[in-house]
ZAMARGU-4260 file (C-alpha; in steps of 0.2 Angstrom, whole numbers, plus 5000, padded with zeros to 4 digits):
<rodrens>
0) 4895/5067/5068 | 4889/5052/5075 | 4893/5042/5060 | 4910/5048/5060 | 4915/5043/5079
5) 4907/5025/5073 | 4915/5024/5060 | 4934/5030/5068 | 4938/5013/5073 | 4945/5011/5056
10) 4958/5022/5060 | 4960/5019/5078 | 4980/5024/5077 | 4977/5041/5063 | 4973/5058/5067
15) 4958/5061/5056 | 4950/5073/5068 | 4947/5092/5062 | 4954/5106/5072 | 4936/5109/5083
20) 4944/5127/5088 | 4940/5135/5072 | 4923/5144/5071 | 4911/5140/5055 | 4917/5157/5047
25) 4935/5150/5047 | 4930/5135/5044 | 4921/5141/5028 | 4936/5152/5024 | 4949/5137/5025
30) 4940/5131/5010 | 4943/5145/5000 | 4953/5146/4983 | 4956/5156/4967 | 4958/5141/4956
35) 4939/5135/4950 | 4924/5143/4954 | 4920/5142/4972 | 4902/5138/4970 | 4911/5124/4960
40) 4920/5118/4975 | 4908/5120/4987 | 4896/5109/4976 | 4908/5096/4976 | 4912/5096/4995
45) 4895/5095/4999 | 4895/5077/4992 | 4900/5071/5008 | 4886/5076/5018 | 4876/5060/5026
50) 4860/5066/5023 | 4864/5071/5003 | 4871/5052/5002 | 4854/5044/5009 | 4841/5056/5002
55) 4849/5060/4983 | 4863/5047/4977 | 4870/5032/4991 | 4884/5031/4977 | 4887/5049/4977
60) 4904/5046/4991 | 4911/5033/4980 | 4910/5047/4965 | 4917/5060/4975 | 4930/5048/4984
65) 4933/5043/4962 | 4934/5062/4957 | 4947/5069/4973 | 4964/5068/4963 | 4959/5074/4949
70) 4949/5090/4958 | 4971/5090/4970 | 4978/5089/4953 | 4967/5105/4947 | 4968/5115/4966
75) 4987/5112/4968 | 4996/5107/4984 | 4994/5124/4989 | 4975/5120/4989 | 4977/5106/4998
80) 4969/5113/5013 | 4950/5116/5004 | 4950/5098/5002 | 4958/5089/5018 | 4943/5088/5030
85) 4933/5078/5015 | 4947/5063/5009 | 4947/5063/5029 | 4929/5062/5029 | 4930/5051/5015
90) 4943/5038/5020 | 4932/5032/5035 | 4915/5030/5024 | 4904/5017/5031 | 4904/5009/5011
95) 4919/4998/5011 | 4918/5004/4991 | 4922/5021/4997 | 4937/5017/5005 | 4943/5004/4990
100) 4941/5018/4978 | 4953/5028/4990 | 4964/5015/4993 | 4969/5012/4974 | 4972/5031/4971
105) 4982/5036/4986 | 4998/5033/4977 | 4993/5047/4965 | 4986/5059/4976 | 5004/5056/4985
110) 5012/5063/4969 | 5002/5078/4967 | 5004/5082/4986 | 5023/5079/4990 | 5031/5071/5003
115) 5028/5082/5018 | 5009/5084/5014 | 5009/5066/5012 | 5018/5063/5026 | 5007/5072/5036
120) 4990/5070/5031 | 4990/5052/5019 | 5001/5041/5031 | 4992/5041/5046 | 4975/5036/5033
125) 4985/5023/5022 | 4991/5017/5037 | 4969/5014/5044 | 4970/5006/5026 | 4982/4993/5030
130) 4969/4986/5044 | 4955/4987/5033 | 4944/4973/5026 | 4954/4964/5011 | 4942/4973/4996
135) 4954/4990/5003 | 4970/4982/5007 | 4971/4974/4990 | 4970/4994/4983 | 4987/4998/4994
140) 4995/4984/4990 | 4993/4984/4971 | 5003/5000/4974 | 5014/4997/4988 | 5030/5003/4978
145) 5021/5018/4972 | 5017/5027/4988 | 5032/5017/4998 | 5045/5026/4985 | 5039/5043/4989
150) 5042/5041/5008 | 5057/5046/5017 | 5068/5033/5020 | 5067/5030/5040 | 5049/5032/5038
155) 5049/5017/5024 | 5057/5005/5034 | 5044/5006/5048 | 5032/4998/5035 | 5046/4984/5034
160) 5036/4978/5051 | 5021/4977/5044 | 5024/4967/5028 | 5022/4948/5035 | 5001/4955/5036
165) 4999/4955/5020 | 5001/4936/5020 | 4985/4935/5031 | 4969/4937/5021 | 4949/4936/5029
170) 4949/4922/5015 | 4962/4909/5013 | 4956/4906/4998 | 4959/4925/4990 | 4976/4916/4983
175) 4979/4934/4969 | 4982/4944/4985 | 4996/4934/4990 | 5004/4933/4969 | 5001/4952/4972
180) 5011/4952/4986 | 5025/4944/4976 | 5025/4954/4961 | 5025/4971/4975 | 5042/4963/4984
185) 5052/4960/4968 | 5047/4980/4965 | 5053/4983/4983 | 5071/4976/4983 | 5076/4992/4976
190) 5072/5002/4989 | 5076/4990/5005 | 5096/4988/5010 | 5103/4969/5008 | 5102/4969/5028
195) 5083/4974/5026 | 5080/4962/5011 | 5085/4946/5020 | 5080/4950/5039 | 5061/4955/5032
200) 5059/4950/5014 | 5069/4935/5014 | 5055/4925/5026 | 5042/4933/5016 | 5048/4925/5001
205) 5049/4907/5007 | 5034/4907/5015 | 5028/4912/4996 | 5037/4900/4988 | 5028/4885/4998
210) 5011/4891/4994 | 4998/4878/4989 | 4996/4890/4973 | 5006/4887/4956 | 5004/4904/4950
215) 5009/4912/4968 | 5024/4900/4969 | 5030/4902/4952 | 5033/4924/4955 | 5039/4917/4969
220) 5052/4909/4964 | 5056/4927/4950 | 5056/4935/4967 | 5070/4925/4975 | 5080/4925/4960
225) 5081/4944/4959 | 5085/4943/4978 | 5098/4933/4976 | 5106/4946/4962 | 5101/4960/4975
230) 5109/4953/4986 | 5126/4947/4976 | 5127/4964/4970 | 5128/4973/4989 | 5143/4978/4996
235) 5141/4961/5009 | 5142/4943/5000 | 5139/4938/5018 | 5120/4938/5014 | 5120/4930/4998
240) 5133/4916/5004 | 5118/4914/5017 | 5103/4916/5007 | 5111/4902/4994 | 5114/4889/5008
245) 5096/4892/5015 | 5091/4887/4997 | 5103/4874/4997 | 5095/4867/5014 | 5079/4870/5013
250) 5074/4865/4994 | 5087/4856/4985 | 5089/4844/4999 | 5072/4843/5003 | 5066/4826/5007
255) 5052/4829/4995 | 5052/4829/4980 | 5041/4847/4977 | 5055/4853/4987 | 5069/4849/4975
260) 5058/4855/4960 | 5056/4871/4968 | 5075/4872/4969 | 5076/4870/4950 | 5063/4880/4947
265) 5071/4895/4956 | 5088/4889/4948 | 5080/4892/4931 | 5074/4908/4934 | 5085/4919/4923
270) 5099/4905/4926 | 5106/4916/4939 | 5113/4903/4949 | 5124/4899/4934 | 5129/4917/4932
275) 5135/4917/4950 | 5142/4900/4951 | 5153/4904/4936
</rodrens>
């Protein structure tokens, strides 16, 4: 108990707290199920106990947290229950590893749950992921689309918000998380609106395409290409019209010469300029 309210911080805005008006006995029978033996599951929920993680294993979370979609995937949704209190147990481990391992699977355990049991019980921790050290972001962001997709759509867009974070890292240096970040927003322009994609993704993708990185610059520039085609493809050539003059402005006039290259560079890009042009 004490490790868990120190450890809370990490989820200052999630309700990860059990339900303290159920006796033991309930308790005990919430966790029941048909599916495995229960002295099988019980086993494997024990992993999170404190004290079996300092005196047996201080790796043993970090298998457990490893093991937890497949052990959804074999309980079933309707299961889920048996297993809640642990990933919640699990999500705010004091071992950063823990919550990485978590982090890179909660897009599959999303699948196995659904959406209302994912939104109800994986938001609010993939949200405290989001704010986490950048060894547990990079896990959500290398499957951003995955678990994004699987939202409802008003829900999705609130994450629209939160976007621009990801271009702040604890290391300056940690240049793959941005080129991550790239390769995740070309995966995203299919499920954003041409409004959405060029008053949130649009900034994004400049701010990407300046980096002092080659190899973030050049998906960036794939990324404003297939931006541009989203874009010239909506229902609005208002925005594309737009987005092409910024280009215009920003790049191909550039006083500098890295500016105008950048320009061709994002010209060549599938040549969609010329598609559009002709």
């Amino acid at each position: 108990q004490s490790m868990g309210s120190t450890l809370r911080y990490i989820h200052n805005d999630s309700d990860l707290s059990t339900n303290s008006s159920f006796s033991p006995e309930e308790e005990r029978k919430s966790k029941v199920q048909d599916v495995v033996p229960q002295a099988l599951l019980d086993q494997y929920l024990s992993m999170t106990d404190p004290s079996r993680a300092q005196t047996v294993d201080t790796e043993i979370a970090k298998h457990c947290a490893y093991s937890l979609p497949g052990v959804a995937l074999t309980l079933g949704r309707q299961n889920w229950h048996c297993l809640k209190d642990t990933y919640e147990t699990l999500a705010s481990d004091m071992q950063w590893k823990v919550r990485r391992t978590l982090a890179f699977s909660i897009h599959e355990l999303a699948v196995i749950l659904g959406d209302q049991l994912t939104a109800g019980d994986l938001v609010p921790v993939f949200n405290g992921f989001l704010k986490d050290l950048d060894e547990v972001r990079i896990g959500v962001l290398k499957h951003l689309h995955d678990f994004l997709k699987l939202l409802h759509v008003d829900k999705r867009r609130e994450y629209l918000y939160q976007l621009q974070e990801f271009l702040v890292t604890d290391n300056s240096r940690n240049w793959r998380f941005r080129a991550e970040l790239a390769e995740q927003l070309i995966l995203l322009l299919d499920l954003y609106s041409a409004r959405d994609i060029y008053d949130y993704l649009r900034p994004i993708a400049f701010s990407l395409c300046a980096d002092k990185v080659s190899s973030v610059r050049w998906i960036s520039y794939k990324l404003v290409s297939e931006m541009v085609k989203k874009l010239y493809m909506a229902s609005t050539p208002t925005f594309v019209i737009d987005l092409m003059n910024e280009l215009v402005e920003k790049f191909c006039r550039c006083h500098k010469w890295s500016g105008r290259q950048t320009f061709v560079f994002i010209c060549q890009v599938k040549c969609l300029f010329i598609s559009i042009l002709g």
